[in-house]
C-alpha positions as CSV (number, residue, x, y, z in Angstrom):
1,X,77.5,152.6,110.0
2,X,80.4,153.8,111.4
3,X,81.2,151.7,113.9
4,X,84.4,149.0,114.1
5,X,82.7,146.0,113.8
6,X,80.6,147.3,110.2
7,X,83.4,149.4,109.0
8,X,85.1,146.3,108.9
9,X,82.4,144.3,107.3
10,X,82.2,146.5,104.7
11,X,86.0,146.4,103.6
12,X,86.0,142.4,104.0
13,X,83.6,142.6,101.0
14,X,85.2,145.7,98.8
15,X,88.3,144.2,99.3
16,X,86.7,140.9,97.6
17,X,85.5,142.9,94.6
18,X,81.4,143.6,95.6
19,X,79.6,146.7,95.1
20,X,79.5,147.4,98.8
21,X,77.3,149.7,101.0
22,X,76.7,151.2,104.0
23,X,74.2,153.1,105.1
24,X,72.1,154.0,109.0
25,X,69.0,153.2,109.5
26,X,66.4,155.8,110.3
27,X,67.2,158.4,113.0
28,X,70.8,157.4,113.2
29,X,73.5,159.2,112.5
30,X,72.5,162.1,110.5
31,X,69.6,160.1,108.6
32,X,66.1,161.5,108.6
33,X,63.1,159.8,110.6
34,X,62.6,157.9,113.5
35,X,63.3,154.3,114.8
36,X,60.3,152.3,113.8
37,X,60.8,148.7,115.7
38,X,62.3,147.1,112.6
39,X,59.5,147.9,110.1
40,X,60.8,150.6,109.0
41,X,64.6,149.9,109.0
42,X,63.2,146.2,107.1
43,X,62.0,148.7,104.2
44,X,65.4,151.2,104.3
45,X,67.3,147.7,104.1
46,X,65.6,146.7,100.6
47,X,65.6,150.5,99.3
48,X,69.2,150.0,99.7
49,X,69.6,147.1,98.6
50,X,66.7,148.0,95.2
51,X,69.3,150.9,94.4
52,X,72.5,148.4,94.5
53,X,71.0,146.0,92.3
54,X,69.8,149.0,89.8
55,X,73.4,150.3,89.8
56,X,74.7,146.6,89.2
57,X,72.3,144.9,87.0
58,X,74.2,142.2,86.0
59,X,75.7,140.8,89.1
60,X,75.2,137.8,89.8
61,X,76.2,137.1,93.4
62,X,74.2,139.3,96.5
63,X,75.0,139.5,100.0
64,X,73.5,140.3,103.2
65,X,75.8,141.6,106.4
66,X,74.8,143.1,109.4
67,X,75.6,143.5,113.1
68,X,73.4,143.0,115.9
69,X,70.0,145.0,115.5
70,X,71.4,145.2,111.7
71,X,71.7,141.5,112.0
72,X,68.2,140.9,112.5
73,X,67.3,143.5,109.9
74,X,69.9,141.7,107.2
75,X,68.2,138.6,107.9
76,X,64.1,139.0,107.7
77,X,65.7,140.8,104.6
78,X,67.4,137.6,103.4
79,X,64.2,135.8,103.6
80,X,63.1,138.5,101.4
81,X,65.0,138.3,98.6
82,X,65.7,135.3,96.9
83,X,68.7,137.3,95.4
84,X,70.7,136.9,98.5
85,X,73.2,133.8,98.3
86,X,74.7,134.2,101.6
87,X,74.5,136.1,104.8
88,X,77.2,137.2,107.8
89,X,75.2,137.9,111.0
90,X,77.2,139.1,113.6
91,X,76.2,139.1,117.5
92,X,72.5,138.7,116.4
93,X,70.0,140.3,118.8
94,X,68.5,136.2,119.4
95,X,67.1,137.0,123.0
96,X,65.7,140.3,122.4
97,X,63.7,140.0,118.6
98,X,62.3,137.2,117.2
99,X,64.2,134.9,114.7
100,X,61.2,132.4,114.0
101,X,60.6,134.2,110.8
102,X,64.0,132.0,109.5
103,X,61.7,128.5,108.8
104,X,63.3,127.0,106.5
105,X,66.5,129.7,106.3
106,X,67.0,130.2,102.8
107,X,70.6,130.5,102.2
108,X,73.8,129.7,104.0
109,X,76.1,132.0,106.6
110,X,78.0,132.6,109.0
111,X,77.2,133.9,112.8
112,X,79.5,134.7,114.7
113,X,79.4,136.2,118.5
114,X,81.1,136.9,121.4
115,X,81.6,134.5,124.5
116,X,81.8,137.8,126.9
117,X,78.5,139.8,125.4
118,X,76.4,140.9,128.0
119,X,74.1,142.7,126.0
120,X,72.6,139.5,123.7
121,X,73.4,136.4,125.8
122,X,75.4,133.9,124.1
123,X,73.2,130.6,124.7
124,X,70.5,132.3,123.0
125,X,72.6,132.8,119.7
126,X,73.8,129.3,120.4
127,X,70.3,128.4,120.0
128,X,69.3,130.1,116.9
129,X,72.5,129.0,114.9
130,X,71.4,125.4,116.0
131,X,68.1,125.5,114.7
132,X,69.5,127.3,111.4
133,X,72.0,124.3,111.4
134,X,69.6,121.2,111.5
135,X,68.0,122.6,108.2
136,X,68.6,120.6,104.6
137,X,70.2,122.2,102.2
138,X,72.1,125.2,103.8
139,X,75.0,125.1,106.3
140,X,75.3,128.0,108.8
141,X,79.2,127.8,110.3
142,X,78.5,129.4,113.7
143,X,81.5,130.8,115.4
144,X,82.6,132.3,119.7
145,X,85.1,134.4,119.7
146,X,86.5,134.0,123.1
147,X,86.4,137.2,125.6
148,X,84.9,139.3,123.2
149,X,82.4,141.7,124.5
150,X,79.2,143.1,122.2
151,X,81.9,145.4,120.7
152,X,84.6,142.9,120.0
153,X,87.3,145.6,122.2
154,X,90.3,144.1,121.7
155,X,88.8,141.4,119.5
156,X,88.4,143.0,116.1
157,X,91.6,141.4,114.5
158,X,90.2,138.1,115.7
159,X,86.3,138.9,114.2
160,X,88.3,139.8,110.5
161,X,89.9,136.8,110.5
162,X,86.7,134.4,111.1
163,X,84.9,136.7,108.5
164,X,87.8,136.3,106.4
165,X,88.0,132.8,106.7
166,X,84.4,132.0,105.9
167,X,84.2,134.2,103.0
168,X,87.5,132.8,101.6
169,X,86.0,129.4,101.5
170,X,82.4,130.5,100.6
171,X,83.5,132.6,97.5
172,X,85.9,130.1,96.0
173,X,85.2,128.4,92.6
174,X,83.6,125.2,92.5
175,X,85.0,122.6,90.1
């Protein structure tokens, strides 16, 4: 949770007004248990995301960011929750978990990733916001940032603006 890339996340959306959180999964950081292979981390997601609601219970509008294996988490959570009106994914794990589980994806994001990532392969994201973008009734705006590495080094002014961007034009009134 204390990384660049969700540090920032999380300011994009305080700075926009939501109740924001963020928290570790399991074993990380200085949170009790163990890794579990995403079934556990699923369940810490919508314990989280139970005790935002219950703190907020009249808001109207829900979320779902995360970044990389917090990616894939935020989205089998998104499929979830009915609540959630929109997702960011960024640098999705696509070659190294399974994103079949978004048939039909039920609401619509933004992915972005990094040309330069060596650790998820940028074809295979490619080829999951492709198959998110041929379904009816959602749009999924999938961006490459250039150079960027896993990390976005050197980069991170660049991610915030794309994030920005989206959520600029995602979150404005309709007439």
């Amino acid at each position: 949770m204390n990384n660049k890339v969700v540090y920032d996340l999380y300011h994009e959306f305080v700075n926009r007004g939501f109740s924001t959180l963020r928290f570790n999964f399991r074993g990380v950081g200085r949170s009790q248990g163990h890794y579990d292979s995403g079934q556990g981390e699923l369940a810490d997601a919508a314990t989280a995301l139970d005790w935002m609601q219950g703190i907020n219970p009249n808001s109207n509008v829900c979320w779902v960011a995360g970044y990389s294996f917090g990616a894939w988490i935020g989205m089998q959570l998104l499929m979830r929750r009915p609540e959630i009106s929109g997702f960011i994914s960024i640098s999705p794990p696509a070659s190294m978990y399974d994103f079949t589980f978004l048939a039909p994806c039920p609401s619509s994001g933004l992915i972005v990733h990094g040309s330069a990532d060596t650790v998820i392969p940028e074809d295979s994201v490619a080829k999951l916001a492709d198959k998110l973008s041929s379904q009816k009734n959602i749009t999924v705006a999938y961006d490459v940032i250039k150079g960027a590495d896993h990390f976005y080094r050197d980069k991170m002014d660049e991610l915030r603006s794309k994030v920005e961007t989206y959520l600029d034009g995602a979150l404005a009134p309709t007439a």
